[in-house]
VMD Tcl script that draws the C-alpha trace (Angstrom):
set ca {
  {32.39 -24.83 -10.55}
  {30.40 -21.89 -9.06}
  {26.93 -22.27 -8.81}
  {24.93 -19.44 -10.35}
  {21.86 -18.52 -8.12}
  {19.14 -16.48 -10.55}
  {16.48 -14.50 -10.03}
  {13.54 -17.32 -10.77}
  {10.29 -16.63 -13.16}
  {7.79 -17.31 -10.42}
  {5.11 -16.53 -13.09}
  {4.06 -16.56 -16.58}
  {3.40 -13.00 -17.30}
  {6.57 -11.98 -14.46}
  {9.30 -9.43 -16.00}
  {11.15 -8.53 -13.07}
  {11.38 -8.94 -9.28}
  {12.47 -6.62 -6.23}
  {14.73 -7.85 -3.70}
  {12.72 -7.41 -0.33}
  {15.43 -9.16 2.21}
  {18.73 -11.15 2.02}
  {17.80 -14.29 4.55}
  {22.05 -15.74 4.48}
  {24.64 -13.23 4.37}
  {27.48 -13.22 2.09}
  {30.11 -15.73 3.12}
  {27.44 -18.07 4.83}
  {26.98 -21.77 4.59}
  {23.64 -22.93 2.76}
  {22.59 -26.06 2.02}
  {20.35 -27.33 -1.08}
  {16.84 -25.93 -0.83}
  {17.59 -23.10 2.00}
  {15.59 -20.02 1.55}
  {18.26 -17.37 0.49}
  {16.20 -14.42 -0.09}
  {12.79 -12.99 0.07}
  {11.84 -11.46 -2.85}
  {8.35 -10.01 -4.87}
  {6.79 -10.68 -7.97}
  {3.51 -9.24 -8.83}
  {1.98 -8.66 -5.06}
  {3.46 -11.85 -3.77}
  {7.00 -12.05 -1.48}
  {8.07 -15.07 -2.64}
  {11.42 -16.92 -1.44}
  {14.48 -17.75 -3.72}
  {16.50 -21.27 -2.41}
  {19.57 -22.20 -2.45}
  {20.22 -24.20 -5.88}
  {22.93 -26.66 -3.86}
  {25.10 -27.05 -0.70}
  {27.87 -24.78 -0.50}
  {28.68 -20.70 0.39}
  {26.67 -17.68 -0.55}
  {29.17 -15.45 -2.32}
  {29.27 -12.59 -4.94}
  {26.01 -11.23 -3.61}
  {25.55 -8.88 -6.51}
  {22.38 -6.79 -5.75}
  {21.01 -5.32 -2.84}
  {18.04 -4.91 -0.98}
  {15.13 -2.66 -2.90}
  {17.02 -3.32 -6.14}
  {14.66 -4.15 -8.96}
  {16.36 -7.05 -10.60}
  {14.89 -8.64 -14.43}
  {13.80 -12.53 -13.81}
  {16.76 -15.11 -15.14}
  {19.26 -12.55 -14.17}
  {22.26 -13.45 -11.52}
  {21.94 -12.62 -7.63}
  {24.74 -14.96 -6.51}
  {26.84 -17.41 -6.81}
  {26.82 -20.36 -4.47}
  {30.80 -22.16 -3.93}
  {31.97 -24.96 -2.44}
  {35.25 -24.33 -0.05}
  {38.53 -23.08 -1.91}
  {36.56 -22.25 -5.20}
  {36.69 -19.03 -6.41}
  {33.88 -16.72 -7.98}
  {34.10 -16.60 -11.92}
  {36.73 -14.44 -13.40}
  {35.31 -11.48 -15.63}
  {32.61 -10.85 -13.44}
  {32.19 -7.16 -12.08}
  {31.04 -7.55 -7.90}
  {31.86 -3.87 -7.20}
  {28.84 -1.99 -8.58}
  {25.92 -3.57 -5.90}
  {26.11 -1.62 -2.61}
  {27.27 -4.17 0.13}
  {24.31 -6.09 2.33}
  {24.20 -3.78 5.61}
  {23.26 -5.73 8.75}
  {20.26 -3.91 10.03}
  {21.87 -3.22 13.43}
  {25.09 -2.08 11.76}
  {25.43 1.76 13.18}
  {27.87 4.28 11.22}
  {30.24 5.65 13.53}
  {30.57 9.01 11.53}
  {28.48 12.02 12.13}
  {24.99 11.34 11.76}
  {24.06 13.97 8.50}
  {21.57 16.74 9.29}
  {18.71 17.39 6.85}
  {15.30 19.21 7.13}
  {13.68 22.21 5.90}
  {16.72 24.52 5.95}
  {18.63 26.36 3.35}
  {22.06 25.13 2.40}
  {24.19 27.30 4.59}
  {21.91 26.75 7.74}
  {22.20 22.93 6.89}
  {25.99 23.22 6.81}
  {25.83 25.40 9.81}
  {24.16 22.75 11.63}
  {26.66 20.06 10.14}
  {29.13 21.42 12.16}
  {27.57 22.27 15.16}
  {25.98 19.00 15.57}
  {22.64 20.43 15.64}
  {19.36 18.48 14.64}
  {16.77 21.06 12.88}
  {14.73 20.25 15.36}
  {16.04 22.27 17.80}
  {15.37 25.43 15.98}
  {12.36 27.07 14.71}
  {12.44 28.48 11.48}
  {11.86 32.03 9.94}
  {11.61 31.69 6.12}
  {8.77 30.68 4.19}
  {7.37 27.56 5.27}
  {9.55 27.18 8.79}
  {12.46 26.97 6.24}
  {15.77 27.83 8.72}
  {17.99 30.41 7.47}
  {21.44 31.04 8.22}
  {20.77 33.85 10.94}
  {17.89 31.40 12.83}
  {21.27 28.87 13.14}
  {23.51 32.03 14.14}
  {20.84 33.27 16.48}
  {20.33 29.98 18.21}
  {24.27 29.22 18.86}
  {24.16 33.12 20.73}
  {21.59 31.93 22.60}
  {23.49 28.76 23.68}
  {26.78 30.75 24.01}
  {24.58 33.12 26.81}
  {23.92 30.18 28.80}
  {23.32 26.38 27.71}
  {21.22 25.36 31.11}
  {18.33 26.98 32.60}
  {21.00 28.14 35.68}
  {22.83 30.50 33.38}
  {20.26 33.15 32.61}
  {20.18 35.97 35.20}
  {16.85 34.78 37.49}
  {16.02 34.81 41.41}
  {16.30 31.44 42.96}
  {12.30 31.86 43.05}
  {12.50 32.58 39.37}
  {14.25 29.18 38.75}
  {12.82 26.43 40.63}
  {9.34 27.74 39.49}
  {10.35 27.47 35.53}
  {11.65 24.20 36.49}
  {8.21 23.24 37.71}
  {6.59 24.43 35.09}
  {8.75 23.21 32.24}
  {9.34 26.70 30.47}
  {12.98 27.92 29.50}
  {13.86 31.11 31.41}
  {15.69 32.06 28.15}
  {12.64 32.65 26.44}
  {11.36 35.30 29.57}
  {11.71 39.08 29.62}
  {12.54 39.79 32.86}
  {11.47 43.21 35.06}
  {14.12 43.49 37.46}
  {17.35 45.21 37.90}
  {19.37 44.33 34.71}
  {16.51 42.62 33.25}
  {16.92 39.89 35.75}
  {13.93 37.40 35.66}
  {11.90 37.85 38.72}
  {9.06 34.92 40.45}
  {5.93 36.82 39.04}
  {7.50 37.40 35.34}
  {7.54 33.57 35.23}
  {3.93 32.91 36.54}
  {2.77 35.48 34.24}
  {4.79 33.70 31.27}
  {2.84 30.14 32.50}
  {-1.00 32.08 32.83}
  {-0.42 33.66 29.54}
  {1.23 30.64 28.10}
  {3.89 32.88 26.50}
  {5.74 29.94 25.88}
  {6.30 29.42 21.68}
  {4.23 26.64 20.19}
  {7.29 25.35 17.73}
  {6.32 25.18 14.51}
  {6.11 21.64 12.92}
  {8.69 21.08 9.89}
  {9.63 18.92 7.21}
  {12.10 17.18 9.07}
  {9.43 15.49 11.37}
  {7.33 13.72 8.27}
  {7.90 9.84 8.49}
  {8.95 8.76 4.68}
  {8.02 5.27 3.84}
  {9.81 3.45 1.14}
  {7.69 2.51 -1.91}
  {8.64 -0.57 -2.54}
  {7.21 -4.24 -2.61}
  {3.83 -4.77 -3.18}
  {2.58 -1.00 -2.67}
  {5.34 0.06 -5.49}
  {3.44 -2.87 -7.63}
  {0.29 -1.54 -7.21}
  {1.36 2.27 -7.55}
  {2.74 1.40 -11.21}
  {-0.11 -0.57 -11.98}
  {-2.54 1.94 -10.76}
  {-0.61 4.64 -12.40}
  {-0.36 3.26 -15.67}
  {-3.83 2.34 -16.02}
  {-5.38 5.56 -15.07}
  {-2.45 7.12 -17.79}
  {-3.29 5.40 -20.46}
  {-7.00 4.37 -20.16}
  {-9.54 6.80 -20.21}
  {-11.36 6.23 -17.30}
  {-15.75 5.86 -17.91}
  {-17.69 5.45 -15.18}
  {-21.49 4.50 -15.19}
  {-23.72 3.82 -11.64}
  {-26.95 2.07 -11.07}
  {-29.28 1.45 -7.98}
  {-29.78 -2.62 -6.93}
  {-32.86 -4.11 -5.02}
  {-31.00 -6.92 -3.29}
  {-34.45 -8.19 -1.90}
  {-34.49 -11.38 -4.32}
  {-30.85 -12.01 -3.68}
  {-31.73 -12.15 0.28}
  {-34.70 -14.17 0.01}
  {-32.40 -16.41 -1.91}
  {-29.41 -16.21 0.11}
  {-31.70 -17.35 3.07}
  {-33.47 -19.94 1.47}
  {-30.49 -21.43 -0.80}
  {-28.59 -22.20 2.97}
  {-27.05 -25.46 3.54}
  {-25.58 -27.49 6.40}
  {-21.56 -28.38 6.55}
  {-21.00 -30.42 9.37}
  {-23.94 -29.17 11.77}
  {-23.32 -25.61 10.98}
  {-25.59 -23.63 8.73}
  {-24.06 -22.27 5.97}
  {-24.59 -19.01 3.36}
  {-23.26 -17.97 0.61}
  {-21.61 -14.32 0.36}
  {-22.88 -11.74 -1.55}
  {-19.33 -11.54 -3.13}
  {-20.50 -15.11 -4.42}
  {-23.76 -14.13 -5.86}
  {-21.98 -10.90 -7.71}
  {-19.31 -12.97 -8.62}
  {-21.57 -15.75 -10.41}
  {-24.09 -12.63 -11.84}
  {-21.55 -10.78 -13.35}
  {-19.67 -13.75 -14.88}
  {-23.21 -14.20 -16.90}
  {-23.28 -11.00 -18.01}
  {-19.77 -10.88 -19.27}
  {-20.41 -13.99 -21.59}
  {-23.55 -11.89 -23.07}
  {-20.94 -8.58 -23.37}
  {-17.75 -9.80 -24.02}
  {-16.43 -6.39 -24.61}
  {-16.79 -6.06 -21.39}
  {-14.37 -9.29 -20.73}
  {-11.76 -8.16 -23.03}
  {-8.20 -5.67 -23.34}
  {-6.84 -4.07 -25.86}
  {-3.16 -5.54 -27.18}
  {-1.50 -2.79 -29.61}
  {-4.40 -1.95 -32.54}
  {-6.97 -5.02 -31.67}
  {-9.66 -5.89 -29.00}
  {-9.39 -9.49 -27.70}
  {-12.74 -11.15 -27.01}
  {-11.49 -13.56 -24.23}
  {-14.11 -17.13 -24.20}
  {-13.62 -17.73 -20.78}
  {-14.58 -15.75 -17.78}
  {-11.64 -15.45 -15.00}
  {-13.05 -13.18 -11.85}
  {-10.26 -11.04 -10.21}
  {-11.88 -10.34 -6.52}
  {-9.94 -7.67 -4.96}
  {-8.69 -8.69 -1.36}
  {-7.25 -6.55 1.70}
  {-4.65 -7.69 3.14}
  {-1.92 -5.44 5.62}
  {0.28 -4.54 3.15}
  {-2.29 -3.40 0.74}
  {-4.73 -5.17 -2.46}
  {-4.65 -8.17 -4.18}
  {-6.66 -9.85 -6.52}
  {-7.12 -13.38 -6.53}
  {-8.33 -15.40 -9.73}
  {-11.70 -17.27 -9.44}
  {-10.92 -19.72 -12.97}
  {-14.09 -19.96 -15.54}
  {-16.44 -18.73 -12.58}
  {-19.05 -18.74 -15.43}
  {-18.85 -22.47 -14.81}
  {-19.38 -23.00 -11.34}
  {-22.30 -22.85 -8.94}
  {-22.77 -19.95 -6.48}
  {-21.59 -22.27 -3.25}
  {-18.61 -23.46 -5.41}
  {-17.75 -19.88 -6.10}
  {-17.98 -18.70 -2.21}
  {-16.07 -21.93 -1.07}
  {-13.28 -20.90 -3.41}
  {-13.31 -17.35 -2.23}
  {-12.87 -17.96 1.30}
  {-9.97 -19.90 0.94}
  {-8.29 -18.01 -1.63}
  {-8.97 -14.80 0.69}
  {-7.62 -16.79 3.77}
  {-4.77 -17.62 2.13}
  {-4.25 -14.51 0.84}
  {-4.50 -13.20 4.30}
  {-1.69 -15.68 5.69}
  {0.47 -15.08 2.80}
  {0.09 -18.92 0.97}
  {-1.22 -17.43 -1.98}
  {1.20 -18.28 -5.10}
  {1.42 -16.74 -8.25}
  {-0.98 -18.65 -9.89}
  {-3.59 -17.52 -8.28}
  {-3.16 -14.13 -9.03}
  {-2.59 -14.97 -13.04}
  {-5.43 -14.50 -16.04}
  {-7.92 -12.94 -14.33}
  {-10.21 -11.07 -17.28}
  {-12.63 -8.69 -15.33}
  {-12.25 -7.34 -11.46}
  {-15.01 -7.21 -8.70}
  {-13.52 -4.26 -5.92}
  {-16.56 -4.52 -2.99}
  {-15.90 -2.07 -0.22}
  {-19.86 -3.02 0.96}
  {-18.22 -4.11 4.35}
  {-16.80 -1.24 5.17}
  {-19.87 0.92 5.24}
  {-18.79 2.56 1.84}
  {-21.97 3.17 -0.04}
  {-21.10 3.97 -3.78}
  {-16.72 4.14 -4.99}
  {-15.86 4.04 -8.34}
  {-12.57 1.92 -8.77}
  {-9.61 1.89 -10.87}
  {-9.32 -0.29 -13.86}
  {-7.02 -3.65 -13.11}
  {-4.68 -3.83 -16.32}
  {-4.38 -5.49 -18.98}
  {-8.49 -5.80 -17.89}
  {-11.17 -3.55 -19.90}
  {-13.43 -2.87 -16.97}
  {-14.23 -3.10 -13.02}
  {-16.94 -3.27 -10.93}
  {-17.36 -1.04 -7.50}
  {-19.69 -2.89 -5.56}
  {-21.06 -0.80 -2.13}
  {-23.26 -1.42 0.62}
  {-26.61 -2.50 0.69}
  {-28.04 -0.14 2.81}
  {-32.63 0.18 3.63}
  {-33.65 3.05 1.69}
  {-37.45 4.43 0.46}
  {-38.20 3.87 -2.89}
  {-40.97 4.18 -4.80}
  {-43.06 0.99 -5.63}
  {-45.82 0.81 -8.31}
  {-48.17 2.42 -6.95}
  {-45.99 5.42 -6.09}
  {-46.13 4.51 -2.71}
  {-42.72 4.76 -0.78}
  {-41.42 1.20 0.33}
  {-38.28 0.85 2.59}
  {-36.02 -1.67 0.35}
  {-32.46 -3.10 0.44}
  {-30.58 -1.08 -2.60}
  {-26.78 -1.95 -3.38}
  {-25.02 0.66 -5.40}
  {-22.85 -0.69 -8.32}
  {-20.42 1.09 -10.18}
  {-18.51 0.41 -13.87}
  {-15.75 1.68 -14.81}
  {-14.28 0.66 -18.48}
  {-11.59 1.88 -20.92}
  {-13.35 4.21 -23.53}
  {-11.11 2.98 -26.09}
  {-12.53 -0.70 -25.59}
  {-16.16 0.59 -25.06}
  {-18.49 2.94 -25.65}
  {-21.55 3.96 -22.73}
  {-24.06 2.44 -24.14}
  {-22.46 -0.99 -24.40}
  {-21.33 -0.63 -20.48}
  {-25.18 0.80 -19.77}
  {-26.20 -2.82 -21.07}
  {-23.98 -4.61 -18.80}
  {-24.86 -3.07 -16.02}
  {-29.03 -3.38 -16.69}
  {-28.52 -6.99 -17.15}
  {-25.86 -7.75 -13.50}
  {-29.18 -5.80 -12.05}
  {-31.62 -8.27 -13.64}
  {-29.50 -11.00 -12.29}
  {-29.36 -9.65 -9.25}
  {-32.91 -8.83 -8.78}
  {-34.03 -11.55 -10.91}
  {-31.47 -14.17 -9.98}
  {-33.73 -16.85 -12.34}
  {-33.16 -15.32 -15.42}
  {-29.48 -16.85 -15.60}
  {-31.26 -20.24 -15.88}
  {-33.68 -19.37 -18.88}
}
mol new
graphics top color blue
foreach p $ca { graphics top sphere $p radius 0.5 }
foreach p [lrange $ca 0 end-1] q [lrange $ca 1 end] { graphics top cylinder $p $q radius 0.2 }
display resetview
């Protein structure tokens, strides 16, 4: 009996997957446990296997379809057996080999009106070759009509009427004799009416068109993050509230607090210390560690930190669990290997599930203040910056040159009001400058 291959539930909260890349093609052996196809859940590629020995048939989506989890890719038989009867294989596009080249004539697009586009169809023309005249560079019918007279005059350099001087010095200085008004008898292109075309640089500058953008697909993990983004700046009204840090405390503690790991002297990040302030002050504003589900606000009891991490194909947050309940060193071991792994693409869903508040710190890349975008179904995110020297005043007036880090809130209006996120944000400074006061 055919073996049905679905599209697996990689995580608790996952809908629906994308297909990034079919690993076996259809009509190829697998056996039990061979990965079939890569595919992505929420910011993850992730790899579907082979549910048992036998022949990948009745592939029945392609790649960049979006398919719901639990639903049917494939079918996996064992020799002679056919796929199931009833079962409609004819609306997926076939899998096309990547190196697979269509022998028909390639189709011409580009900045061009319909007629010029058909023009060009024919002619086997790329709208690169011509410069337009409508609005924008568009190409109109009579730049296409225009540029096959010029071709019908004379398709090579030898063709237009030039001295023999006339032609080896265009040749040497890479300009089309086409493009020269010539002075001599007949208009024929003398020597000195090409230098002068070179020291005046007559020559067109073509103007850039549409046709030469590079289009990148939106798909995988940067379509993820586009909905995500999207929706969340759609439906929550963004507030955004900013204060000024003295990280002095937090440096005299980061220097004093280091340890020693086999020989090597070890300090926690500052990602660590935010990460371990802020989880504080969430369990004494729990608004702030909250999201809204239809007509109620959900006070969440436990304090999962979303960290946001770079990685080449764009963000993803990783989950510190409860980081309310563990040490600042526990908190920085976790984050470098959950940001390695993230980095080397051994993160798995779970680690990217139930996070209740985000931390987004662009402090290492010079950025001094940002204000981020809210993390959904979160209420609120933090925009951490860099800690840069800057004169202040102290108590006496006097101007002092001290470490200040810029942080940055940004919660859902319909969560919280200012004053409640104004309150947050004075006590992550007093944990930050006062980094005692969470053991009181």
């Amino acid at each position: 009996m055919a073996k049905e291959v679905i599209m697996p539930k990689f995580g608790f909260t996952q809908e629906e997957s994308e297909i990034l890349e079919w690993l076996k093609k259809e009509g190829e052996k697998v056996e039990k446990g061979d990965p079939i196809a890569t595919v992505s859940t929420d910011k993850l590629s992730m790899e579907v296997e082979a549910p048992e020995n036998g022949i990948l048939s009745g592939i029945r989506y392609k790649v960049g379809d979006v398919v719901p989890v639990t639903k049917i890719i494939a079918y996996i038989l064992q020799p002679g057996e056919k796929l199931p009867e009833g079962q409609d294989f004819s609306a997926p596009s076939p899998v096309v080999e990547k190196d697979e080249v269509s022998p028909e004539k390639p189709i011409v697009t580009g900045n061009a009106t319909p007629v010029a586009l058909r023009m060009m169809q024919d002619a086997g023309i790329s709208a690169d070759a011509i410069q337009g005249s409508g609005p924008d560079g568009k190409i109109t019918k009579t730049d296409v009509e225009e540029y096959l007279a010029r071709q019908k005059a004379g398709k090579a350099i030898g063709k237009a009427a030039a001295t023999p001087a006339a032609r080896r010095v265009a040749e040497e200085s890479d300009i089309e004799l086409l493009s020269i008004q010539g002075s001599g008898p007949k208009g024929r292109i003398q020597e000195a009416d090409v230098r002068k075309a070179v020291s005046s640089a007559s020559q067109p500058i073509k103007t850039r068109t549409s046709a030469e953008v590079t289009r990148i697909p939106l798909k995988g993990m940067r379509r993820i993050i586009a909905e995500n983004m999207g929706r969340s700046w759609h439906d929550a009204p963004h507030m955004t509230l900013q204060v000024d840090v003295d990280m002095g405390a937090a440096k005299i503690l980061r220097e004093a607090s280091a340890r020693k790991v086999g020989g090597v002297v070890q300090k926690f990040t500052y990602t660590a210390l935010l990460t371990k302030v802020v989880a504080w002050a969430l369990v004494r504003h729990l608004k702030m560690n909250s999201r809204l589900e239809e007509n109620e606000i959900v006070l969440l009891p436990y304090v999962h930190m979303g960290v946001a991490v770079a990685v080449s194909e764009g963000l993803i947050v990783p989950v510190i669990k409860d980081a309310d309940q563990k040490s600042i060193y526990q908190i920085s071991d976790e984050l470098k290997n959950t940001a390695e792994r993230a980095r080397n693409n051994k993160l798995v869903p779970d680690d990217l599930e139930g996070g209740t508040f985000t931390i987004s710190n662009l402090g290492m890349y010079g950025i001094d203040r940002f204000t981020a975008i809210i993390n959904p179904p979160q209420s609120a995110i933090l925009a951490v910056g860099n800690i840069v020297d800057r004169f202040v005043p102290d108590e006496s007036k006097n101007p002092v040159l001290r470490p200040i880090m810029t942080i940055t809130a940004s919660a859902d209006h319909r969560v919280v009001d200012g004053a409640e996120v104004a309150e947050f944000l004075a006590d992550v400074k007093k944990g930050l400058e006062s980094p005692g006061v969470m053991y009181l």
